[in-house]
C-alpha angles and dihedrals in degrees: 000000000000096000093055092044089057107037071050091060098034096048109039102028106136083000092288103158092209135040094225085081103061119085127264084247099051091047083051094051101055092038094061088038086059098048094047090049088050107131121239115296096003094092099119096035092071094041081061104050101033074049092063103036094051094051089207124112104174088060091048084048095052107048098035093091104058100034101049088047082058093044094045096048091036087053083039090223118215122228139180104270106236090221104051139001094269125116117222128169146263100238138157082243099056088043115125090159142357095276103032142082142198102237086190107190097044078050087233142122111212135195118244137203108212089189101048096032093226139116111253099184146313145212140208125287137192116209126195114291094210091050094038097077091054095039089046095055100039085052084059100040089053100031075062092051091043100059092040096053103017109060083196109026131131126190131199131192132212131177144184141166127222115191099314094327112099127203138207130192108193107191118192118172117160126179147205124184115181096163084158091069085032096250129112125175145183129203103200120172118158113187117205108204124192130172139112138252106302099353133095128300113232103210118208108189125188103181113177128180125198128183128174119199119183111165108133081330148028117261117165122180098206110176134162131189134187108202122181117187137139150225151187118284113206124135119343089266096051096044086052093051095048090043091052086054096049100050089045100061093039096052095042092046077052085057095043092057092037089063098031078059106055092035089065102045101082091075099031114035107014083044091065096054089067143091114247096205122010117266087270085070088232134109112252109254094218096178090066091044088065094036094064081032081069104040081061 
């Protein structure tokens, strides 16, 4: 299916019948958008198949860098943390280079291989101290909720002050790959928490769901949510708590409305793709089709 999408784009593109005569840059530009389109856990997949299309493996050289750091903390990749047996994620929000990553609660930054996926070494990381009692507990506190609602999710914290304003980046991704029954899926949310000592805490959710199905076809549920709410800030524990809370009702009401949706689509929007009456413009008689069904 990939193969013929992108020969699709590459070749017909403004009506030009071959690729050779699109730019180096074009070429460049749908390539990456590809890759970075590439569903769950069929990453390498479409490299593969963009790889062998193109025929060209200095392209595929140059731009793999860049464009496999953007797919793996977009996809907020989880890895094996090298000080504990806990698992955190590759995010935007963990990044001190380009190749390495805050792993916050092993109190680490490793190094990360965007090509091979893997964890090539760390080193030690101090944290602030101010932030540390607040992110510490939130990564508790959702760590709790993850295990108990993502069969497969992971959360990682990170904190920072500035001046007396204090903020809070909650990552959850959570992933399930069956390519065996031709389906893959992410669960992603970042929360971006802001507030100040004993005041209120100002929420700001992206919570994003992607599921691939492939089976004689190509279905993708592709849904995105922004959610804002607030809640009580007291101790570390109790802000964590509250926060918790907070994060919990929002992201199940996003379920709730998730499933209400597609329940309801079957009379409503795939209804309306089909065809009230056939192109005859007459109801079947089916009585008379298994009547001469029967005849035969």
């Amino acid at each position: 299916w990939y193969q013929r999408r992108v020969r699709g784009v590459l070749l017909v593109h403004r009506g030009k019948e071959t690729m050779s005569e699109l730019s180096r840059d074009e070429i460049i530009k749908y390539t990456k958008s590809f890759l970075l389109n590439s569903p769950p856990g069929e990453f390498m997949e479409v490299v593969q198949d963009v790889r062998t299309l193109l025929q060209d493996d200095v392209l595929i050289n140059e731009i793999a860098p860049a464009t496999f750091r953007e797919y793996n903390t977009d996809q907020m990749l989880d890895v094996k943390s090298p000080n504990g047996s806990h698992q955190f994620l590759i995010t935007k929000f963990g990044e001190l280079s380009p190749n390495e990553y805050l792993d916050p609660r092993g109190k680490v930054a490793v190094t990360f291989d965007h090509i091979e996926q893997k964890v090539k070494g760390s080193r030690p990381h101090d944290l602030d101290h101010d932030v540390e009692p607040y992110r510490a507990s939130l990564d508790e506190a959702l760590t709790n909720y993850v295990n108990e609602h993502f069969q497969y999710g992971v959360v990682t914290v990170y904190g920072s002050k500035s001046g007396s304003t204090y903020t809070l980046h909650a990552c959850i991704s959570s992933a399930k790959f069956n390519p065996g029954n031709y389906w893959n899926g992410r669960w992603r949310s970042v929360w971006k928490i802001t507030f100040k000592a004993n005041d209120v805490a100002n929420l700001e959710g992206s919570l994003r769901t992607l599921v691939h199905y492939y089976e004689d076809g190509n279905v993708q549920l592709n849904t995105k949510f922004a959610p804002k709410v607030s809640a009580n800030v007291g101790n570390p524990t109790q802000t964590a708590s509250e926060l918790t809370k907070a994060i919990k009702k929002a992201e199940q009401d996003y379920h709730t409305a998730v499933e209400n949706t597609y329940t309801s689509m079957g009379d409503t929007t795939f209804k309306a793709l089909r065809r009230v009456l056939p192109i005859t413009k007459q109801k079947l008689d089916w009585e008379r089709i298994k009547n001469e069904k029967m005849k035969n």
